[in-house]
DRENDO-1510 file (C-alpha; in Angstrom, 1 decimal, always signed):
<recs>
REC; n; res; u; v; w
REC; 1; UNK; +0.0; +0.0; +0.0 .
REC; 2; UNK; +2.5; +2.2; +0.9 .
REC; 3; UNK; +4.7; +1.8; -2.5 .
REC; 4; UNK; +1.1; +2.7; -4.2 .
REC; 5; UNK; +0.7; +5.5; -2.2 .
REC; 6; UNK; +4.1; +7.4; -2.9 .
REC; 7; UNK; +4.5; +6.2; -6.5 .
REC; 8; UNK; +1.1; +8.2; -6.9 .
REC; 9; UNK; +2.5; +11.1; -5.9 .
REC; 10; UNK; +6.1; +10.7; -7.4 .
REC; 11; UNK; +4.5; +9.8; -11.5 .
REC; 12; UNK; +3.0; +13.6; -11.1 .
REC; 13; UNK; +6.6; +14.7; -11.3 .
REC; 14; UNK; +7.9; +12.4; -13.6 .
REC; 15; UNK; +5.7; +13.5; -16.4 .
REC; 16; UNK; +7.1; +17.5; -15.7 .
REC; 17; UNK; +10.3; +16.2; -15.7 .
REC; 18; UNK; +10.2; +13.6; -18.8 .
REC; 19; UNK; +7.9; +16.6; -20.1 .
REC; 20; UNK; +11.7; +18.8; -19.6 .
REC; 21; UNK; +13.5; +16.4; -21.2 .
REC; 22; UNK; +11.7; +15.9; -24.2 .
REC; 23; UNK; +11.4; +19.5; -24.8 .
REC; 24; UNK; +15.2; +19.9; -24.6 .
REC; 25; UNK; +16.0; +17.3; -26.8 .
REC; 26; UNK; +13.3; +18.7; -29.7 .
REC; 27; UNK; +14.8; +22.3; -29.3 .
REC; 28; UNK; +18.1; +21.3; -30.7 .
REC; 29; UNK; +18.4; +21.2; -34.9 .
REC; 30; UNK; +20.9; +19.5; -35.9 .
REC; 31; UNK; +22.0; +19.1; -39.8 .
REC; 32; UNK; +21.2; +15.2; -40.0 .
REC; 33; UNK; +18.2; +15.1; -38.7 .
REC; 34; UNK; +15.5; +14.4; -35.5 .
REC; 35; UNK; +16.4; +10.7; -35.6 .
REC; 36; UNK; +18.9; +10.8; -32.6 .
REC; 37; UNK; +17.6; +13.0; -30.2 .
REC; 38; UNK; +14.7; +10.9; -30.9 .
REC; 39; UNK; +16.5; +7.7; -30.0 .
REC; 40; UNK; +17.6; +9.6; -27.0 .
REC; 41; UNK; +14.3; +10.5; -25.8 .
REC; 42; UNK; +13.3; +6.7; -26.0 .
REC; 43; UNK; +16.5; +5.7; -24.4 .
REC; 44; UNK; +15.6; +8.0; -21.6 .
REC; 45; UNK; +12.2; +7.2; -20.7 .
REC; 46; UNK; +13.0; +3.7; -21.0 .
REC; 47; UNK; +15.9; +3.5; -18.9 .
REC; 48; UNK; +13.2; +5.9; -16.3 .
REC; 49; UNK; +10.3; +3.2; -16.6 .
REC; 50; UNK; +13.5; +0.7; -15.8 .
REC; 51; UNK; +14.6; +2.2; -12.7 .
REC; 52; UNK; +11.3; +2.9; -11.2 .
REC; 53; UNK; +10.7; -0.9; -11.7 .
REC; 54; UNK; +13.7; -1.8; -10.6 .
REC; 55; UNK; +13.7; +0.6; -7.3 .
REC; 56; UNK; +9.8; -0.6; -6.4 .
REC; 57; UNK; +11.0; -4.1; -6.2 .
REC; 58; UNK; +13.6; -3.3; -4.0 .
REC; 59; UNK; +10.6; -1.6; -1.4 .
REC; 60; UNK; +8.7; -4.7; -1.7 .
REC; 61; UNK; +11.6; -7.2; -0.6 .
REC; 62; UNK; +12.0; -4.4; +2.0 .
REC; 63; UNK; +15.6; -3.6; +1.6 .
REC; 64; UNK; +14.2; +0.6; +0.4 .
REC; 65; UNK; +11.6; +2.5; +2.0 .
REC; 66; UNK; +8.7; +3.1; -0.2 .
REC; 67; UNK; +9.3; +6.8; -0.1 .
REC; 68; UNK; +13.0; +6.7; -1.2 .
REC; 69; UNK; +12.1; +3.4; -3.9 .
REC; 70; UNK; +9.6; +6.5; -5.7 .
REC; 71; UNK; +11.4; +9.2; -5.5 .
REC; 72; UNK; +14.9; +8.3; -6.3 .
REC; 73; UNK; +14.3; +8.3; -10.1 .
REC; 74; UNK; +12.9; +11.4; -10.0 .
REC; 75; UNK; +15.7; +12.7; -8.5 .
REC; 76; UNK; +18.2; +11.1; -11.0 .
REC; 77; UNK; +16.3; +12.1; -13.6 .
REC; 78; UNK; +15.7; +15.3; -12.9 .
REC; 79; UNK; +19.5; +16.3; -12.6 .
REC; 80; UNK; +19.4; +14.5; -16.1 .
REC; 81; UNK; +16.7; +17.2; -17.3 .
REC; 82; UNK; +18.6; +20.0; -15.6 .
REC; 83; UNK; +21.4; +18.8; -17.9 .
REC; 84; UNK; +19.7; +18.7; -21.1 .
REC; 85; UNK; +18.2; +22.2; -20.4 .
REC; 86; UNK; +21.3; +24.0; -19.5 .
REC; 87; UNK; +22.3; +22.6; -23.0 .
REC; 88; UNK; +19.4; +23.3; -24.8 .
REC; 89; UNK; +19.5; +26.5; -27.3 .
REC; 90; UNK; +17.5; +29.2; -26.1 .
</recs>
């Protein structure tokens, strides 16, 4: 109940902060096309549906609280988004 509970609360954040990524990757042009950044965007969110899996197994077998199993990919992944903004034209 209590993974539920948090991960609720954590997936409102996630979408800002896959919504940041996404929008930093599709600001930069680049001569050969979309086709990477786009692979990069699906790498991303991937690897993000990955971890959260990987982190909420880890609160059932009880070895992460439920609050730290949710919101330790957001925090990953929002230094990630940070990143890609800072490097994102203007």
């Amino acid at each position: 109940f209590q993974i539920e509970y948090h991960s609720r609360f954590a997936s409102v954040f996630s979408a800002f902060i896959l919504t940041i990524i996404g929008a930093s990757l599709s600001a930069r042009k680049v001569k050969g096309g979309m086709g990477l950044n786009i692979g990069i965007g699906l790498v991303l969110s991937m690897g993000y549906i990955l971890f959260m899996t990987v982190s909420s197994s880890f609160a059932v077998n009880g070895t992460m609280s439920p609050f730290v199993a949710s919101w330790i990919p957001n925090i990953v992944f929002i230094f990630i988004a940070f990143f890609l903004y800072k490097r994102a034209p203007n």
